[in-house]
N, C-alpha and C positions, 0 to 999 in steps of 0.2 A: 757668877751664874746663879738664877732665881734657883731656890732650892724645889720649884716645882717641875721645872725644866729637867733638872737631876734625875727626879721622880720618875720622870715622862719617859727619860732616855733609857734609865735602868727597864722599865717595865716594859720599852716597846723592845729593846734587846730581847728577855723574856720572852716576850710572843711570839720573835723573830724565833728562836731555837724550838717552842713548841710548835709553831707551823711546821719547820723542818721533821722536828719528830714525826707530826703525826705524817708528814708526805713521806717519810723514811717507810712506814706502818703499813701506805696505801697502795706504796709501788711492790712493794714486798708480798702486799695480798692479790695484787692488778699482774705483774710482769712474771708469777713464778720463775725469776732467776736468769728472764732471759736477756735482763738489762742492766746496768751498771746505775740506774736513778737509783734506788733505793741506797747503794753504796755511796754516789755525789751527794744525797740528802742528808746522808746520818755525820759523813767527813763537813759538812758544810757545819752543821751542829756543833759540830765535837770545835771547829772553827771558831765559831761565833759564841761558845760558851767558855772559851780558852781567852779569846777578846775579853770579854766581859770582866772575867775573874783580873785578869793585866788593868785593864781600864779603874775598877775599882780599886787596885792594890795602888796604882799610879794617882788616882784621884787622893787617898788616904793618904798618901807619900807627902804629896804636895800641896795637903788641906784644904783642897776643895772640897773635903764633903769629913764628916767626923765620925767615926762607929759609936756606938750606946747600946748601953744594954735593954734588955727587955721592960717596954713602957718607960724608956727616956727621954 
């Protein structure tokens, strides 16, 4: 796999759980509590950044992708 692709996938994950956040933010200030979105939004989060952490431990595992330290 291109190592840009890698890039690509880590980062739009990333944006995928800050969109969540901020909908978690918007239903919480919109629905004052009379809806269960802002709790589907923050579990989808907590979802997709539990993925993330799995996926990258899995990619390390199996040398798809290498950790380095700072400015490697």
């Amino acid at each position: 796999m291109n190592d840009s692709l890698k890039t690509l996938l880590i980062v739009a994950f990333l944006v995928v759980i800050v969109w969540n956040l901020g909908a978690g933010l918007y239903y919480m200030l919109v629905d004052k509590g009379t809806t269960k979105r802002t709790v589907n939004a923050l579990t989808k989060r907590i979802a997709l950044s539990v993925a993330l952490i799995l996926l990258v431990a899995l990619s390390i595992y199996m040398g798809w992708i290498t950790p380095h330290g700072v400015g490697g």
